[in-house]
Steps between C-alpha positions, in 0.01 A plus 500: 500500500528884517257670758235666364473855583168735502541779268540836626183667570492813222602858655182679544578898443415694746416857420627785773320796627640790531247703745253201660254629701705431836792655356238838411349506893771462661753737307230735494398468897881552617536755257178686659643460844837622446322829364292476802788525664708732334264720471221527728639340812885675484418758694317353746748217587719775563323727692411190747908394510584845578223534753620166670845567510774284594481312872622690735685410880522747749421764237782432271456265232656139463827630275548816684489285866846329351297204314738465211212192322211739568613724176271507224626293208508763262627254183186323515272851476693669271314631183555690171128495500438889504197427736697257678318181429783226572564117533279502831193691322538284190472145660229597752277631224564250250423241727181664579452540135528100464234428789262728318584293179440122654185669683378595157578159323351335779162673496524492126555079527204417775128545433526822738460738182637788764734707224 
């Protein structure tokens, strides 16, 4: 006798979204944040870089002493960005743009009502 087999469940259709409402908060939260960024905090990131300077040892700095691995790595900050956003800029604020995102769905998805 043949085994019997179960029939095939029917394919249920599933219908995509394009824009859900996770997809909307957190495109539009990184999106805010790398404005923020790019345009409000520029100046001041590099006002505070040039103010710190690069470490120093017995007045001379870490390259100029004869430390050939204390040279910036200029590949990794190089920009055609004409206010010099790069790679660096990009990743810190989009990250920060994706914590403000899963902050906002999480207050949206508890009974805090906070945004």
């Amino acid at each position: 006798p043949a085994a019997r087999r179960a029939a095939a469940p029917a394919a249920r259709r599933v219908a995509p979204k394009a824009f859900s409402d996770v997809n909307l908060v957190m495109s539009s939260s990184t999106a805010f944040m790398l404005a923020l960024g790019r345009f409000a905090f520029k100046d001041f990131k590099d006002a505070s870089l040039a103010n710190a300077g690069l470490p120093t040892q017995n007045g001379e700095t870490h390259a100029e002493a004869g430390d050939a691995r204390a040279a910036e790595a200029t590949f990794i900050t190089a920009t055609n960005d004409p206010a010099g956003f790069n790679i660096i800029d990009v990743l810190a604020w989009g990250s920060l743009g994706h914590v403000l995102g899963i902050a906002t769905l999480a207050t949206q998805s508890n009974t805090y009502g906070i945004f």
